[in-house]
PAMI-368213 format. One line per 10 residues: number of its first residue (from 1); their letters; for each residue x, z, y of N, C-alpha, C. Coordinates in steps of 0.1 Angstrom, whole numbers. Each point is the difference from the previous one (the first is absolute). Example, Ala and Ser with C-alpha at 12.3 -4.5 7.8 and 13.67 -1.06 7.14 Angstrom:
2
1 = AS = 132,78,-57,-9,0,12,9,0,12  -4,-7,11,9,0,11,-8,8,11
END
This chain:
437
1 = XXXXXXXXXX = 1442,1199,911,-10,7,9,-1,15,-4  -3,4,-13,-1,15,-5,15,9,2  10,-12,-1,14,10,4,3,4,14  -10,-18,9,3,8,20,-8,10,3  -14,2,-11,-6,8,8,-2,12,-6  10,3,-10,9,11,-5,10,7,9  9,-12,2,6,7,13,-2,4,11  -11,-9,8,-10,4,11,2,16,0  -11,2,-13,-6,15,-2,6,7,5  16,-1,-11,10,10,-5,7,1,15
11 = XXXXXXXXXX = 0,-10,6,9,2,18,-10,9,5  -13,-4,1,-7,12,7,-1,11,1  6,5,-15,0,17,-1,14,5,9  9,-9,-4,12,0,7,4,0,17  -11,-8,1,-5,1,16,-6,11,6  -9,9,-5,-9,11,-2,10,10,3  9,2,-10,13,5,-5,10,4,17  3,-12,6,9,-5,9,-8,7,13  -13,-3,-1,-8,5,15,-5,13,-5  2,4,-7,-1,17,-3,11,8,6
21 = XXXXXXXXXX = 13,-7,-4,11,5,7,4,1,12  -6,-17,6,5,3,10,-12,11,11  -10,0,-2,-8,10,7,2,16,-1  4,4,-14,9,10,-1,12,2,7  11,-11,1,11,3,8,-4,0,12  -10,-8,8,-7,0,15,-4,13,11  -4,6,-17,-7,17,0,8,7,1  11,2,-1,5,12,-11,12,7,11  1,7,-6,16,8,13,12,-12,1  1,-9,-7,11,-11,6,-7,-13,5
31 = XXXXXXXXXX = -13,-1,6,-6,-13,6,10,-5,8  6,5,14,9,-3,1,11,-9,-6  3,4,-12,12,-10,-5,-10,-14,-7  -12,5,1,-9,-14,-9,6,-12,12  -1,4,16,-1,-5,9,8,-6,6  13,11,1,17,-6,0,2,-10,-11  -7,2,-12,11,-9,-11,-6,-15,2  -11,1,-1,-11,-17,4,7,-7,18  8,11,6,4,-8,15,10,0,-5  11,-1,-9,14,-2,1,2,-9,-2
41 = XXXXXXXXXX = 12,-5,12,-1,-12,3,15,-5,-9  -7,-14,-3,11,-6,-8,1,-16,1  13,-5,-1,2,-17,1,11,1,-6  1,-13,-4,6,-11,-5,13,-10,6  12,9,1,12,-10,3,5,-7,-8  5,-12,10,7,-11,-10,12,-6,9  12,10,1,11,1,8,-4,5,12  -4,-4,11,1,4,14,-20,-5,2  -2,-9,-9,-12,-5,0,-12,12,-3  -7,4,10,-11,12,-7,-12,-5,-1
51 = XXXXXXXXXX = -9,-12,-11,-10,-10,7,-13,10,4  6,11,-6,-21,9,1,4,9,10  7,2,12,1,7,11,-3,-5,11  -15,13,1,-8,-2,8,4,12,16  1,-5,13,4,8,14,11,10,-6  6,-6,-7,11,10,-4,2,10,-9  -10,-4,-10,-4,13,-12,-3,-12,-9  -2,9,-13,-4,-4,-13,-16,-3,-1  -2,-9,-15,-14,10,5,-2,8,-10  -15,5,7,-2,15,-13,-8,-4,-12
61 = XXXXXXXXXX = 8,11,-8,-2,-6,-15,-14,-1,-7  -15,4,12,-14,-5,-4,0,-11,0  11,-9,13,-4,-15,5,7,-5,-12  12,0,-9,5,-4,-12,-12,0,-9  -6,12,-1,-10,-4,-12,-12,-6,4  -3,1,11,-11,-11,3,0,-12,5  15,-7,5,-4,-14,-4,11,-3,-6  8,5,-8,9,-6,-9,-2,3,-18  -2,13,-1,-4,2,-13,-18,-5,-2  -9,-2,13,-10,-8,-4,-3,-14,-2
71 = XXXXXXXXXX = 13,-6,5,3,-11,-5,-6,-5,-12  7,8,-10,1,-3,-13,-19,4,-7  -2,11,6,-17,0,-5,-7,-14,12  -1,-8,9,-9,-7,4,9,-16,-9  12,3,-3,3,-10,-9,-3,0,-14  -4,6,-7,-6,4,-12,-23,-5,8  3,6,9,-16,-5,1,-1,-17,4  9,-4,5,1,-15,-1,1,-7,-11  10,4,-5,-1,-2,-19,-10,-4,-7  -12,11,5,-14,3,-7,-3,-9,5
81 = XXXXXXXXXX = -1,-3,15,-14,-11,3,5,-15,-2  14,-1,-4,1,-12,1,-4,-3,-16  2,9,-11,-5,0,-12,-16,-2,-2  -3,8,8,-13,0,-4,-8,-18,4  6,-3,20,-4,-8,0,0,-15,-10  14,1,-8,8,-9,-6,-10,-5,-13  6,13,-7,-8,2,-14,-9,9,-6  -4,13,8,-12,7,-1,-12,-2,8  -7,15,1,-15,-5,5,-5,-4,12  10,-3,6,0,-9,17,-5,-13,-1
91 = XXXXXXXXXX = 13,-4,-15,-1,-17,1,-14,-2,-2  -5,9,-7,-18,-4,-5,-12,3,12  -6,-8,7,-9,7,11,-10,4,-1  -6,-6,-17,-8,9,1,4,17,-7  8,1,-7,5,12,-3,0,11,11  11,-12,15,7,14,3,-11,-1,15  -10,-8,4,-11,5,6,-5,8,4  -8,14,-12,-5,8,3,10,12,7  12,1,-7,9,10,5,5,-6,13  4,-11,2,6,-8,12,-10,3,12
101 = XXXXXXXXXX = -11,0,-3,-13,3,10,2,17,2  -6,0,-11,0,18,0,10,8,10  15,-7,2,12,5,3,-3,-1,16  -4,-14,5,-1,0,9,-6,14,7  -15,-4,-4,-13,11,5,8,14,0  14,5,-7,5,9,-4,11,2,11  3,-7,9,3,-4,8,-6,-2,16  -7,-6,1,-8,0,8,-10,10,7  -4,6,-11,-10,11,7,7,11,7  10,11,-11,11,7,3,6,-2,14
111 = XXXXXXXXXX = 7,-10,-1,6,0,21,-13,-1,3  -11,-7,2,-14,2,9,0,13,3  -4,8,-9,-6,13,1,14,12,5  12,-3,-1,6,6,11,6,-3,9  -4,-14,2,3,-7,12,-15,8,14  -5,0,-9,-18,7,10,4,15,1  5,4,-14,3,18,4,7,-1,12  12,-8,1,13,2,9,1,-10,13  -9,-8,7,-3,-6,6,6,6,14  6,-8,10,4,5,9,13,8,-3
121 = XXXXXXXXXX = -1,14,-8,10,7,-5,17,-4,-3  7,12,2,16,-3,1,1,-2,-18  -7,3,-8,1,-9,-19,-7,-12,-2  -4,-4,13,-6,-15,-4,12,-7,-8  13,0,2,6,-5,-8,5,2,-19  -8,4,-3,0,6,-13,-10,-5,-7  -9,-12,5,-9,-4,-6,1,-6,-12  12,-7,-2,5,-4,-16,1,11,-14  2,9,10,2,12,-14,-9,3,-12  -14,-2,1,-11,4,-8,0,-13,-10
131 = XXXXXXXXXX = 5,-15,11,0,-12,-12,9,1,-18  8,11,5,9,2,-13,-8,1,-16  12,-3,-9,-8,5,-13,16,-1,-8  1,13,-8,14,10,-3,-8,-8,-16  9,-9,-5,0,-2,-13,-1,8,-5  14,4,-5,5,13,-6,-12,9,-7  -3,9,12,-12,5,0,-11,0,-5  -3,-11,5,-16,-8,-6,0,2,-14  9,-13,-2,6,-1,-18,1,13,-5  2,11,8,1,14,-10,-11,11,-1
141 = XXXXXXXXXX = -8,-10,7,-14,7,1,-6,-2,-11  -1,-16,-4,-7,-5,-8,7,0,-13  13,4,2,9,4,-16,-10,17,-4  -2,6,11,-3,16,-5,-15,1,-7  -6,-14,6,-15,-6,-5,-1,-2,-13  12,-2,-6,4,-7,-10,-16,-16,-8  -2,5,-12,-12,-12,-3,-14,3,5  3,3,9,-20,6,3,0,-13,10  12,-6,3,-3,-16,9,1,-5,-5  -5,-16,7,-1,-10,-8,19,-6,3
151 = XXXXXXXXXX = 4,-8,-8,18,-6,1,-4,-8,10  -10,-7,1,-2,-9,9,2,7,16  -5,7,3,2,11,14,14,1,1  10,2,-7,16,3,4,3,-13,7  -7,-9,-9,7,-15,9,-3,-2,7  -18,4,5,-6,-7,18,7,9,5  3,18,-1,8,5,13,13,-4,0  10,-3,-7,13,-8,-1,-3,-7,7  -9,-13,-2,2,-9,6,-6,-1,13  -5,12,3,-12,3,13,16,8,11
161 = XXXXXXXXXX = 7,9,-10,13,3,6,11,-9,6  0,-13,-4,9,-9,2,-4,-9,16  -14,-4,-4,-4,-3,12,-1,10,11  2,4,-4,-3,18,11,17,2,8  7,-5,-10,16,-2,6,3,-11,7  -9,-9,-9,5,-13,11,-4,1,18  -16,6,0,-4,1,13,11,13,7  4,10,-6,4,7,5,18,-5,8  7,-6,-9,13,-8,5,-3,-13,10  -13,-4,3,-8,-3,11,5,5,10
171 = XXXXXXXXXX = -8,14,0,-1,8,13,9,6,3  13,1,-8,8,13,4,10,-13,8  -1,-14,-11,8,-12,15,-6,-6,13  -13,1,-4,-5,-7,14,-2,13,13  -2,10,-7,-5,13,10,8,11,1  9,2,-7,10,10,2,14,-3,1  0,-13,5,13,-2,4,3,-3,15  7,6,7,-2,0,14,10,-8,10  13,5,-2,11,-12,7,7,-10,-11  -6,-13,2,6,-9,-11,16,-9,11
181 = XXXXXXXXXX = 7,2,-9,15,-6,1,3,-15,-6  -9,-9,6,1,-13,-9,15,-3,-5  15,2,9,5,-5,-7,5,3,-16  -1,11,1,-3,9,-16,-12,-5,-8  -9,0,6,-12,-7,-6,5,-17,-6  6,-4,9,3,-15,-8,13,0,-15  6,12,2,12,4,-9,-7,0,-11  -14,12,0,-1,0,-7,-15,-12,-8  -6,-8,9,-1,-10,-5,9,-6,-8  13,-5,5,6,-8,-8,5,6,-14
191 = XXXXXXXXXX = -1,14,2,4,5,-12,-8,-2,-11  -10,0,6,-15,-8,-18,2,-13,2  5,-8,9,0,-14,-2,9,-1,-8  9,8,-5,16,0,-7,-3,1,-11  -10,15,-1,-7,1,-16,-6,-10,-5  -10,-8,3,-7,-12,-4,7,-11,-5  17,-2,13,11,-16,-3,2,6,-12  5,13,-4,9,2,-10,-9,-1,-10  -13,4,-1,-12,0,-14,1,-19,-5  -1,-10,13,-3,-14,-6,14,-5,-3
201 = XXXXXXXXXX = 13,9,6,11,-3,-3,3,5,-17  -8,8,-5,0,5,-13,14,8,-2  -2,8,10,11,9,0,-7,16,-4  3,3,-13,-7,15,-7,9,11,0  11,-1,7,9,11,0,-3,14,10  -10,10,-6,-4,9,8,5,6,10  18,5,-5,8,3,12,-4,-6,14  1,-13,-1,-2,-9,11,-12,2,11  -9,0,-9,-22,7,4,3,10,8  10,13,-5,-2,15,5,10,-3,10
211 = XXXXXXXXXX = 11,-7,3,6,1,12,-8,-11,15  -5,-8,-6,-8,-3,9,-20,6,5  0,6,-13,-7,9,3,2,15,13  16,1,-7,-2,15,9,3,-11,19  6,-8,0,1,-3,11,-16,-7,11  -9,-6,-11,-14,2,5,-8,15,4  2,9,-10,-3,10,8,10,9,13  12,-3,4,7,5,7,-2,-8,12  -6,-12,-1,-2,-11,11,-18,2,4  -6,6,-7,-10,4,4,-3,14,0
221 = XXXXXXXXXX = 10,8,-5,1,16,9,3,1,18  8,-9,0,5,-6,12,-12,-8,11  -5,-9,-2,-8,-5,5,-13,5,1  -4,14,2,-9,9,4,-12,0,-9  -2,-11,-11,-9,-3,-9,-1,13,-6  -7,5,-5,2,12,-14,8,-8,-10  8,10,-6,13,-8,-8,-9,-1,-15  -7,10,-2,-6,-2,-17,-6,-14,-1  -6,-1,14,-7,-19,-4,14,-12,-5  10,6,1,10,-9,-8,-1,4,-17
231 = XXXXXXXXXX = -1,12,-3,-8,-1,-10,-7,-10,-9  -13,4,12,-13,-5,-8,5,-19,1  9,-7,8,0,-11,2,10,-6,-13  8,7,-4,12,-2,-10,-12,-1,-14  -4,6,1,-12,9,-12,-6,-17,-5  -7,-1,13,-7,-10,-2,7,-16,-4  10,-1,5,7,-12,0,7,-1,-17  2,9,-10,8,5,-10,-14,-9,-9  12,-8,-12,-11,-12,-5,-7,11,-15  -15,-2,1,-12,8,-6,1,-12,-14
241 = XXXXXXXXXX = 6,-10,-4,-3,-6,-14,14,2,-7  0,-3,-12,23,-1,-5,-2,-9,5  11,-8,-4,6,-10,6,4,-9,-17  2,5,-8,-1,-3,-16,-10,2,-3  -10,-12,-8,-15,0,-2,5,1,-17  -10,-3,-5,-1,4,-17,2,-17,-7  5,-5,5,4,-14,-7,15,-2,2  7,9,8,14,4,1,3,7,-11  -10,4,-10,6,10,-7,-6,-4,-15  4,-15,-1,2,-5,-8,9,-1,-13
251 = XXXXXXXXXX = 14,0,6,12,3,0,9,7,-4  -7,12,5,2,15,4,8,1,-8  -6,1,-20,3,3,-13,12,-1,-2  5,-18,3,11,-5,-3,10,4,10  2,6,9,3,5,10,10,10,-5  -8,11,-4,1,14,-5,4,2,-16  -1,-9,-4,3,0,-13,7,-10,-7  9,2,-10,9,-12,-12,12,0,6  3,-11,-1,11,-6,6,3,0,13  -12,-5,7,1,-4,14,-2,15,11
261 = XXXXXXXXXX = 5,10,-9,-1,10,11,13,6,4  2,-4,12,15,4,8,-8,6,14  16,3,5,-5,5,14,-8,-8,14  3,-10,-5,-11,-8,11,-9,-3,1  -9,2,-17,-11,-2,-5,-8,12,1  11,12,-2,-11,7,6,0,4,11  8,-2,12,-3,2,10,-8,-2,5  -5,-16,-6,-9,-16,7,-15,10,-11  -1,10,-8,-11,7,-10,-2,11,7  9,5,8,0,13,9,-11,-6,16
271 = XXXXXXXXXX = 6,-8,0,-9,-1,14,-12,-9,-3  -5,-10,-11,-13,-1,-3,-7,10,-3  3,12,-7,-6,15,-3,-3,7,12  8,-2,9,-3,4,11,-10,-1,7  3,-16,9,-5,-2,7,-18,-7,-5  -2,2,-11,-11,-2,-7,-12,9,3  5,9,7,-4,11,8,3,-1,17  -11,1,5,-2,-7,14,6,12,9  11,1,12,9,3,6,-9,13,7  -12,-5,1,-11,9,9,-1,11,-14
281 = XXXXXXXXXX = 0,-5,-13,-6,11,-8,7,9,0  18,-6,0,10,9,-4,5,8,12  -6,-3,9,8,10,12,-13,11,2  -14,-2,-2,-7,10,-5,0,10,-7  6,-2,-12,6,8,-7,11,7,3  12,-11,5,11,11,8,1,6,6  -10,1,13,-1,4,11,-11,9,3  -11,0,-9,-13,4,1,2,16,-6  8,4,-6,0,14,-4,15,13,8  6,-11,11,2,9,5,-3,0,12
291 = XXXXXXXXXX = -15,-12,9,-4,9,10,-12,7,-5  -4,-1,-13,-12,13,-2,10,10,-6  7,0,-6,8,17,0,11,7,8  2,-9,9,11,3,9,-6,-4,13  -1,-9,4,0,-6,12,-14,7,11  -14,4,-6,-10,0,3,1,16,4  2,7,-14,5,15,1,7,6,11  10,-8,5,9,1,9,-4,-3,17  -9,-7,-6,-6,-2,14,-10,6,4  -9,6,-9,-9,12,2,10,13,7
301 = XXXXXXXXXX = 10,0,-9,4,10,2,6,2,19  8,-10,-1,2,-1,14,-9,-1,12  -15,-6,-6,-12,2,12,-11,8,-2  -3,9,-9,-7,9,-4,0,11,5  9,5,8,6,15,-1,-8,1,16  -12,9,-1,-7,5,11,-4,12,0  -3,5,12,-2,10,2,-15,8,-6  -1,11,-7,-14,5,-5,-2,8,10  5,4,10,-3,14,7,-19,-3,2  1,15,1,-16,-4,6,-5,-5,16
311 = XXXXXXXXXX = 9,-1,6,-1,-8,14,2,-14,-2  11,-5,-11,-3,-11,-1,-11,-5,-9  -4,6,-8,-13,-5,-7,-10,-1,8  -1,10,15,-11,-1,5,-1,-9,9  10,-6,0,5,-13,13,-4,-11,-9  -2,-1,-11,1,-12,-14,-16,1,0  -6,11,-2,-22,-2,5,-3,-4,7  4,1,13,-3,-5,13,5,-12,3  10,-4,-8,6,-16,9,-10,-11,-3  5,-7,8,-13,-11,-4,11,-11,-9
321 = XXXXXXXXXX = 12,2,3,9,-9,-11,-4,1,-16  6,18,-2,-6,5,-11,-13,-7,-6  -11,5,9,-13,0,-7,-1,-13,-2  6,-9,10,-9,-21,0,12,-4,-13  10,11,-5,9,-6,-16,-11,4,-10  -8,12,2,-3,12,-14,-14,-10,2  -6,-8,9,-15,-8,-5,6,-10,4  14,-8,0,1,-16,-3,3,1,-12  9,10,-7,3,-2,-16,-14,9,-8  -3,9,3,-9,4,-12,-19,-7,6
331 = XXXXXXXXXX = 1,1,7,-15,-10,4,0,-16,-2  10,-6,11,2,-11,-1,4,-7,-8  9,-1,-7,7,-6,-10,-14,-2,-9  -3,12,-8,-11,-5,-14,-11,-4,5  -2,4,18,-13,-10,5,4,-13,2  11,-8,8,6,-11,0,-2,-8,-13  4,6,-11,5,-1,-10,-11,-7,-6  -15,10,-7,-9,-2,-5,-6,-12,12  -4,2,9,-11,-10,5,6,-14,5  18,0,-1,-2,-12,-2,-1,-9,-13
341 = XXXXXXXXXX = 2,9,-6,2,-5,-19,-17,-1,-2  -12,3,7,-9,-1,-4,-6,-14,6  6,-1,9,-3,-13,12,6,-11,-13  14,3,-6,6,-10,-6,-9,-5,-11  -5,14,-7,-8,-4,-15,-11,-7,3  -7,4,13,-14,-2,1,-1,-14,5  10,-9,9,0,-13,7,9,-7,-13  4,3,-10,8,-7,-9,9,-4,1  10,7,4,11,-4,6,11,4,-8  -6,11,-10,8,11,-11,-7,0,-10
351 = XXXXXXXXXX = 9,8,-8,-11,7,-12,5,11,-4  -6,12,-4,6,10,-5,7,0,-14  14,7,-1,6,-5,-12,-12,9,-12  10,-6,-9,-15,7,-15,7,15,2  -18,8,-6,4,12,2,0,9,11  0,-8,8,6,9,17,-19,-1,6  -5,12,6,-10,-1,7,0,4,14  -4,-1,12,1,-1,10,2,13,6  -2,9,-9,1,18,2,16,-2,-6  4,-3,-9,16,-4,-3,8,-6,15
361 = XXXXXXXXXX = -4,-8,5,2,-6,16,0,8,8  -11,8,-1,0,13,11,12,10,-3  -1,2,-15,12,10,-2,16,0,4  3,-18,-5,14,-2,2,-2,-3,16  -11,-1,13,6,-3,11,1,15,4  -5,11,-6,3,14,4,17,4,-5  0,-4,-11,14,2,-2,13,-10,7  -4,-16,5,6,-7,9,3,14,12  -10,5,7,4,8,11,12,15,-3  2,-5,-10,15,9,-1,16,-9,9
371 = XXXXXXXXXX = -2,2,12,13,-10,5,14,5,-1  1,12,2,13,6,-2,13,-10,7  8,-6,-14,13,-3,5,-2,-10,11  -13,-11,-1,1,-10,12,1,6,8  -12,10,3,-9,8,13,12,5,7  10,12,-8,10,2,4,8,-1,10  8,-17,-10,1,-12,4,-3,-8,20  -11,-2,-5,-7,-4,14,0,13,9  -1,9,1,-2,9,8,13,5,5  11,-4,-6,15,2,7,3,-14,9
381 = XXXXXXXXXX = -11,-8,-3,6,-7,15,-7,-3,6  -15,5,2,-9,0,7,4,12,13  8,11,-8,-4,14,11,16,2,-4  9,-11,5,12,6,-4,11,9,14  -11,-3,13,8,7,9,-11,15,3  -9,4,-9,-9,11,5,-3,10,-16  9,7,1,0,7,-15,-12,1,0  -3,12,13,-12,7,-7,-14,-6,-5  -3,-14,5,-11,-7,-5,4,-8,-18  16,-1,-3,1,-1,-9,1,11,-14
391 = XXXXXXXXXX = 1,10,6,-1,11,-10,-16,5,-3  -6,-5,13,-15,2,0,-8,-9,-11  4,-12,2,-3,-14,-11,10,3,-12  8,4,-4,5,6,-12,-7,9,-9  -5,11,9,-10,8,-7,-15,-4,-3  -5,-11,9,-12,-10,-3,3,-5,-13  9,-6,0,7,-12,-15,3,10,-10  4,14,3,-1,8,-17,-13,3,-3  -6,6,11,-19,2,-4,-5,-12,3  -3,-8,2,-7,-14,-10,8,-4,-10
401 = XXXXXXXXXX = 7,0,-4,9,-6,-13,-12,13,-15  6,12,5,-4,11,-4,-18,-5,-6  -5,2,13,-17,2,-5,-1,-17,-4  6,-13,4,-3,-10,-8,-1,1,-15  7,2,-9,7,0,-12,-5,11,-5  -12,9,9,-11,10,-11,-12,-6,1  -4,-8,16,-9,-8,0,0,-11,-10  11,-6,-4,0,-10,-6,-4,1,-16  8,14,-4,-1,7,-10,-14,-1,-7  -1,9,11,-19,8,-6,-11,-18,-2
411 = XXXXXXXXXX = -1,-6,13,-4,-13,-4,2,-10,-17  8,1,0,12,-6,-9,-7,6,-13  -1,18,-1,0,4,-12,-20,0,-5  -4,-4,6,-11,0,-5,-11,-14,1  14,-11,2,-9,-14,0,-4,-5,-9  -11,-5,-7,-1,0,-14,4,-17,-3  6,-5,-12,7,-12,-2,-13,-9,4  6,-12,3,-12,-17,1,-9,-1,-10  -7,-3,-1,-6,-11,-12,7,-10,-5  2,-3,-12,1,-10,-4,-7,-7,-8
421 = XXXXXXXXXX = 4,-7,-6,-8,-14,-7,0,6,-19  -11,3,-10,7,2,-7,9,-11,-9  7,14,-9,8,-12,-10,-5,-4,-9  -8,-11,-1,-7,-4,-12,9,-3,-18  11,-4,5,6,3,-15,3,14,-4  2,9,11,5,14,-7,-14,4,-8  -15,1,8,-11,-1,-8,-8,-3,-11  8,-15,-2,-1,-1,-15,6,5,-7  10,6,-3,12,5,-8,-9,15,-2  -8,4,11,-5,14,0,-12,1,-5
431 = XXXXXXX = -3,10,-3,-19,5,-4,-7,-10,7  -8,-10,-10,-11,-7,7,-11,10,10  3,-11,14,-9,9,8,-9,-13,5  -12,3,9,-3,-9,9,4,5,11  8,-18,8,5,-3,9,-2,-7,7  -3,-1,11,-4,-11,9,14,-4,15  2,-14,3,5,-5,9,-4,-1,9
END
C-alpha cells in the first residue's frame, strides 16, 4: 500500500509536469504543430490488411492514445477493483461502506448540479465529467500533507477512488457509447469467455492472455463500445488469490536444496515462488508503473493543450459547461461526499475509520473533486464532434482540479486528529497520574 501510494504521488508530479507542457506548447509560436502532431494519422498494416482504416485514412494519433494506450490505465484500474473486491477493503462491508457511500453521494450530487446548470443546453451532455476523481492527484495531495493526516484517510480516499471508477466505467459504457456493432460485440464476448476456459483449463502461459487479450480489445474497438472497457473487463477477470497456498510450500526446501536439486525441481520451485503471488498482484506491479509514468502523462499531454487567450478564458466564465464542472467538482463532490457519509454514520450503516473525523471527510471529498485524467477522459467523448464546448470543459477541469486540491488543502491542514481512547498501559509505565475511563 505505502509503495502504490508512493507512486500515485510521484505520477502526479509527472502528470503536473506533462500538462504544463502541453499548455505551453498550445500557447506558444508552434501551437500549430501541438495540433498537427496529435491529428497525424497512423495505422497498422498487416500485408494488404489495414484493420484501423477508417473512410480511407488512419487514425489520428490522440485516438491511439485515447483508446489504445488507455487501455492499459483502465486495465490497471480493473486490477484494483477486482483486488480490492477479492482481498482488500471491499470484501469487508463494513469497512468499505463508508467510502462506498461516500463515493456514491460523490457522484451523484456533481452530475445533479450540472445537470440543473446545463439543462436544456447544447453541454447537457457532459454531465459525467464532474463525477471524476484523478487518483494520481489526490494521493499527491495528501503525500504533500504529509503526517498532519490521519493513515487511515489515504485508505477511505483510495478506496472512495476505486468506487468512483467503478461508477465512472459505468457511465462512460452505458452513456457514451452511441453506435453498438453487436457482431463485434459478440467477438468480443467470446473473447472473455476464452479467458475464463483457459483460467479452469489451467492454462498460465501469459503470452497466450495478451494475444487474446489484444484481440478483445480490437473486437471491442470495433464494436462501437469504448475500447478501454476491454480494459477494465480483462482487469477484472485476472485471478486476485495465487494459485500456490502455503502448504505447497512444504517441500519447497527439499526442492531447492541437496541432492534433489536439478532442473526440473527447480523449475517445479520457480513457479511455486511464483505463483504464490496472485496473478492480479503481479500484473499490478508490472503494469501499474508504466501507466502512472508513461501512459497517464501522455495522455494529459495529448488532451491538455488549450487555448489561454483571453477570449478563450472569457468564453470558459460564461459557459455554463465550464461553470456546472468548476461547482460539480469543487462544490459537489465534498458536498456529495460529506453528507452522504454523515447519513452513513448517523443511520449505522458505517463507521468512521480510527482517527479520521468528519472534517477529514469533508477534506478528502474536496480533494476527490480533483478529476483531471477521468474528467478529461469523459469529456473527449461527450463533446467529441464540438471542439469548442470541449476546450471550454477542458479549462473548467484545470480550474476545478486547481481550486479543489487548495480547497482540500487548507481544510485538510487545520483538522485537528480524533479522540481516542487512552492507552492505559503506556500510563502505567509513565508518571503516576489520575486517570479516568
Amino acid at each position: 500500500m505505502v509503495r502504490f501510494l508512493a507512486q500515485e504521488a510521484a505520477s502526479g508530479v509527472l502528470l503536473l509536469v506533462a500538462t504544463a507542457v502541453a499548455l505551453i506548447w498550445a500557447n506558444s509560436a508552434w501551437s500549430d504543430s501541438y495540433h498537427h502532431f496529435w491529428e497525424t494519422e497512423v495505422d497498422i498494416a498487416i500485408g494488404s490488411w489495414m484493420p484501423f482504416l477508417h473512410d480511407g485514412h488512419g487514425l489520428p494519433l490522440e485516438i491511439w492514445v485515447n483508446d489504445a494506450l488507455m487501455v492499459l490505465f483502465f486495465f490497471v484500474v480493473g486490477l484494483e477493483i477486482k483486488s480490492e473486491l477479492v482481498v482488500g477493503d471491499l470484501r469487508d462491508p463494513k469497512i468499505a461502506a463508508l467510502p462506498a457511500i461516500g463515493a456514491i453521494g460523490g457522484m451523484v450530487v456533481p452530475a445533479a448540479l450540472f445537470a440543473a446548470i446545463n439543462i436544456g443546453g447544447e453541454g447537457i451532455d457532459g454531465w459525467g465529467i464532474p463525477m471524476a476523481t484523478d487518483i494520481a492527484f489526490a494521493v499527491g495531495v495528501l503525500a504533500l500533507l504529509g503526517n498532519s493526516i490521519p493513515k487511515k484517510l489515504k485508505l477511505f480516499l483510495l478506496t472512495l477512488a476505486i468506487v468512483d471508477d467503478i461508477g465512472a466505467i459505468m457511465v462512460i459504457a452505458i452513456f457514451y457509447t452511441s453506435t453498438i456493432y453487436f457482431n463485434w460485440l459478440i467477438y468480443a464476448l467470446l473473447g472473455l469467455v476464452a479467458v475464463v476456459a483457459m483460467q479452469r483449463m489451467k492454462i498460465w502461459y501469459t503470452p497466450m492472455y495478451i494475444i487474446v487479450g489484444i484481440f478483445v480489445w480490437y473486437a471491442t474497438f470495433r464494436s462501437g463500445v469504448h475500447a478501454t472497457i476491454a480494459g477494465v473487463a480483462l482487469g477484472m477477470l485476472t485471478p486476485a488469490r495465487p494459485l500456490v497456498g502455503p502448504r505447497r510450500f512444504e517441500s519447497l526446501e527439499d526442492l531447492i536444496s541437496g541432492d534433489t536439486a536439478d532442473p526440473a525441481g527447480l523449475r517445479n520451485a520457480n513457479w511455486k515462488l511464483r505463483e504464490s503471488v496472485s496473478v492480479c498482484s503481479r500484473q499490478l506491479s508490472l503494469v501499474s508503473p508504466w501507466t502512472s509514468f508513461f501512459v497517464i502523462p501522455i495522455f494529459a499531454l495529448a488532451n491538455a493543450g488549450v487555448s489561454l487567450s483571453g477570449e478563450a478564458i472569457r468564453e470558459a466564465t460564461t459557459s455554463a459547461v465550464s461553470i456546472g464542472i468548476v461547482v460539480g467538482l469543487v462544490i459537489g463532490k465534498p458536498l456529495g461526499i460529506y453528507v452522504f457519509s454523515v447519513f452513513a454514520t448517523r443511520s449505522g450503516a458505517a463507521v468512521l475509520p480510527e482517527g479520521v473525523t468528519m472534517r477529514h471527510v469533508l477534506g478528502a471529498g474536496a480533494v476527490a473533486g480533483i478529476g483531471f485524467t477521468v474528467a478529461l477522459f469523459i469529456n473527449n467523448l461527450a463533446f467529441t464532434d464540438n471542439d469548442a464546448i470541449k476546450d471550454q470543459a477542458t479549462l473548467g477541469i484545470l480550474f476545478a482540479s486547481l481550486a479543489a486540491s487548495i480547497l482540500g488543502a487548507v481544510i485538510l491542514r487545520g483538522a485537528p486528529p480524533a479522540k481516542s481512547v487512552p492507552d492505559t498501559a503506556g500510563a502505567a509505565e509513565a508518571e503516576p497520574v489520575e486517570a479516568s475511563i
